[in-house]
C-alpha positions in Angstrom: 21.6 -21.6 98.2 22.3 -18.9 95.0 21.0 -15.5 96.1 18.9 -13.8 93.3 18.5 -10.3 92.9 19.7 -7.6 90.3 23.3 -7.4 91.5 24.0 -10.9 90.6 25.1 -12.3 87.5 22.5 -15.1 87.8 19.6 -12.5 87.7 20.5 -11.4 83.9 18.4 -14.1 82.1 15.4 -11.9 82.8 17.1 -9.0 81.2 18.5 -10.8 78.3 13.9 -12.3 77.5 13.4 -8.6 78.0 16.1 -7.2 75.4 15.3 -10.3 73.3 11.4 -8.7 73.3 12.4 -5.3 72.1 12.9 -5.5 68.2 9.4 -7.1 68.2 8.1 -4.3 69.8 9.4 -1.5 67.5 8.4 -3.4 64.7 4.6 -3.7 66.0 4.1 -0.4 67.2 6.7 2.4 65.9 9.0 0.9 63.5 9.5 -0.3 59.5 6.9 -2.7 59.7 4.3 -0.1 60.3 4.8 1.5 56.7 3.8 -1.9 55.2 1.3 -3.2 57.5 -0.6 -0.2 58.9 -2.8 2.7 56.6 -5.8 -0.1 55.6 -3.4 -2.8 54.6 -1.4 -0.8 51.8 1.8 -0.5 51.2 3.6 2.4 50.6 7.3 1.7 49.8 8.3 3.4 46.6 7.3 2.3 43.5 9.5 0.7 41.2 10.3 1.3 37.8 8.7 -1.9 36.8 5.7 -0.6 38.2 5.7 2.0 35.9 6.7 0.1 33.1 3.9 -1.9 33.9 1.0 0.6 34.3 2.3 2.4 30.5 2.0 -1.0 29.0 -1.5 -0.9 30.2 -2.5 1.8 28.7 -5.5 1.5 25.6 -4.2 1.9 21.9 -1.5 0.6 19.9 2.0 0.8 20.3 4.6 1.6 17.6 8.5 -0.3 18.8 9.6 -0.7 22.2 9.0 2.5 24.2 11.7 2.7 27.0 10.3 1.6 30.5 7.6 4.8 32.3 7.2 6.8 29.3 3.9 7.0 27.3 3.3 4.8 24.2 3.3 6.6 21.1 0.7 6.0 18.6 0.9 4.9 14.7 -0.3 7.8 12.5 -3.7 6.0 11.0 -3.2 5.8 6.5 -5.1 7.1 4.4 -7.9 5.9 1.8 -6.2 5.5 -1.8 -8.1 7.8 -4.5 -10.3 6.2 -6.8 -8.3 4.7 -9.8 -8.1 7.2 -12.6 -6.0 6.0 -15.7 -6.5 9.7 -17.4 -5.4 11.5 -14.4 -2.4 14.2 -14.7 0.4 14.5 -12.6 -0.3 17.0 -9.9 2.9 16.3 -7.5 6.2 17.0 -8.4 9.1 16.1 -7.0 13.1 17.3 -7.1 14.5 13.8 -5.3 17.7 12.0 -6.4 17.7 10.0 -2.8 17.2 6.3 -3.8 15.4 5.6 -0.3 13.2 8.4 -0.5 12.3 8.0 -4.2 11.6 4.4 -3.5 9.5 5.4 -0.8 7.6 8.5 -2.9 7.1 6.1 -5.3 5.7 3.0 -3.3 3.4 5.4 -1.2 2.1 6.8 -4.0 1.5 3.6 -6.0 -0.5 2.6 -3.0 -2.8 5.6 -2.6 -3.2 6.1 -6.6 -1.9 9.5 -6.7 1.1 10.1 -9.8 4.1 11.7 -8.9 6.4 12.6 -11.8 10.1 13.2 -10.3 12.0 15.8 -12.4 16.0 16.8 -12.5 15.8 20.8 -13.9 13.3 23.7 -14.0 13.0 22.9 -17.6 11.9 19.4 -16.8 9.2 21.0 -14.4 7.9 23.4 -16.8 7.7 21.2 -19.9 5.7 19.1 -18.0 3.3 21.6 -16.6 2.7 22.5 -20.4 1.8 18.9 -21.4 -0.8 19.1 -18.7 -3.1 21.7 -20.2 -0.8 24.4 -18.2 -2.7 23.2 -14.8 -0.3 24.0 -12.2 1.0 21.7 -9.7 -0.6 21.3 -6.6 2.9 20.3 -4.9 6.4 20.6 -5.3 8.8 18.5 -3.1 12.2 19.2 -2.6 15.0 17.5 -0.9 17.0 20.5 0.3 20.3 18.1 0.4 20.3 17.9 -3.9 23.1 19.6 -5.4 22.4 19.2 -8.9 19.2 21.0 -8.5 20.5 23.7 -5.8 16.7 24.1 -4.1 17.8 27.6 -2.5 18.0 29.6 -6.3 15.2 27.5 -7.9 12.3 28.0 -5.3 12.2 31.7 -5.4 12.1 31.0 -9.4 8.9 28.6 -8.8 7.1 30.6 -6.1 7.4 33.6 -8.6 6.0 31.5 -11.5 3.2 29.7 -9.8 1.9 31.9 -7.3 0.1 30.9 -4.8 -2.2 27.7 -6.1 1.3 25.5 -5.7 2.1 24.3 -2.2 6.7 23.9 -1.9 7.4 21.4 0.7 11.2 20.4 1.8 12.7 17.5 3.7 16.3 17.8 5.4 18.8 16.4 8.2 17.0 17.5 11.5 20.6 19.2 12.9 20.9 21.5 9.3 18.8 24.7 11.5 20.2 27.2 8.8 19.1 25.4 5.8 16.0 25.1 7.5 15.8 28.7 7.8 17.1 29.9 4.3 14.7 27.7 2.9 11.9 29.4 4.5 13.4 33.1 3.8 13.3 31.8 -0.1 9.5 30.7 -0.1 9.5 27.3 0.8 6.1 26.6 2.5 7.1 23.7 4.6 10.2 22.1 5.8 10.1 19.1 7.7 13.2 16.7 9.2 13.4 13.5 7.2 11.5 11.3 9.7 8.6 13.4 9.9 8.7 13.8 5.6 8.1 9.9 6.2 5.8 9.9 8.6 3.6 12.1 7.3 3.9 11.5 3.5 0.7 9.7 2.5 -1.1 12.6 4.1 0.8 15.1 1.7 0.1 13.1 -1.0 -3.4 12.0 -0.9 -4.2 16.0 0.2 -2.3 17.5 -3.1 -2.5 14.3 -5.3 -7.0 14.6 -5.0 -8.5 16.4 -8.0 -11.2 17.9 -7.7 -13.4 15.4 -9.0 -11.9 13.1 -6.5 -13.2 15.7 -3.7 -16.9 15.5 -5.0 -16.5 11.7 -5.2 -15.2 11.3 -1.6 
């Protein structure tokens, strides 16, 4: 008859049930499986980034492109009314643009909100124009700061001197051109925006300069 007892080798099944029972135990009372299981039934791993991606896809309003995933969607700038259709109306925006795209653009936006832009090459252009308008000064003068043949930095200070204060000068350039930027501002440039926010915001400048002020009363 086998002796039993905790010297013998026979004796170890009991302590193998007993070593085989401990993982179940950490996992019920002290170990991972609490995190999940325990705190009302939540769990609290770490979120994900598709979590996140999730939730800012959730959020109310529209959406403008693919956002990249946990930032905040951005939101499209709402267009404007068009002014009423006047075929007497005078040209109250100017513009100094030899871009194609941009012109295009000036063009098409303004086509769309009624507003006449005339786009002009010299100072002499400009001013023969403000004459055949009854000598009403411009409400706005754009500028693409990048146009040699014009050389914005030597004309502006000419226009801001000429037409005082009732004419708004607005600029677009390259976002990284920081000096230009600034120079244009020392010469009396009212506003100078990169090229992406010229876009963005263009029917805004125009349908603000292009309304007479009939169109004001009317609106």
């Amino acid at each position: 008859m086998m002796n039993v007892g905790p010297g013998n080798p026979s004796g170890g099944g009991r302590n193998r049930r007993r070593r085989g029972r401990r993982p179940a135990q950490r996992g019920g009372q002290g170990g991972p499986g609490r995190d999940r299981q325990q705190h009302g039934g939540i769990y609290t791993a770490p979120m994900d980034h598709s979590y996140r991606a999730n939730q800012g896809a959730n959020n109310k309003g529209p959406r403008q492109g693919r956002g990249r995933p946990g930032f905040s969607a951005t939101y499209a700038i709402a267009e404007p009314d068009p002014l009423p259709q006047r075929d007497d109306a005078t040209s109250r925006i100017f513009a100094f643009v030899d871009d194609l795209f941009f012109l295009a653009k000036i063009q098409e936006t303004a086509r769309k909100l009624n507003v006449k832009v005339e786009f002009v090459k010299t100072e002499k252009d400009l001013l023969e124009r403000i004459k055949e308008n009854g000598e009403e000064k411009p409400s706005l003068i754009i500028f693409d700061l990048n146009n040699t043949n014009v050389k914005p930095l030597t004309l502006i200070p000419k226009l801001k001197s000429k037409l005082k204060k009732g004419t708004s000068i607005i600029g677009f350039l390259s976002h990284v051109q920081g000096d230009l930027k600034q120079k244009a501002h020392e010469v009396g440039c009212d506003m100078v925006l990169p090229r992406s926010a010229f876009s963005q915001n263009l029917p805004q400048l125009l349908r603000r300069h292009g309304a007479s002020e009939e169109d004001e009363v009317a609106g």
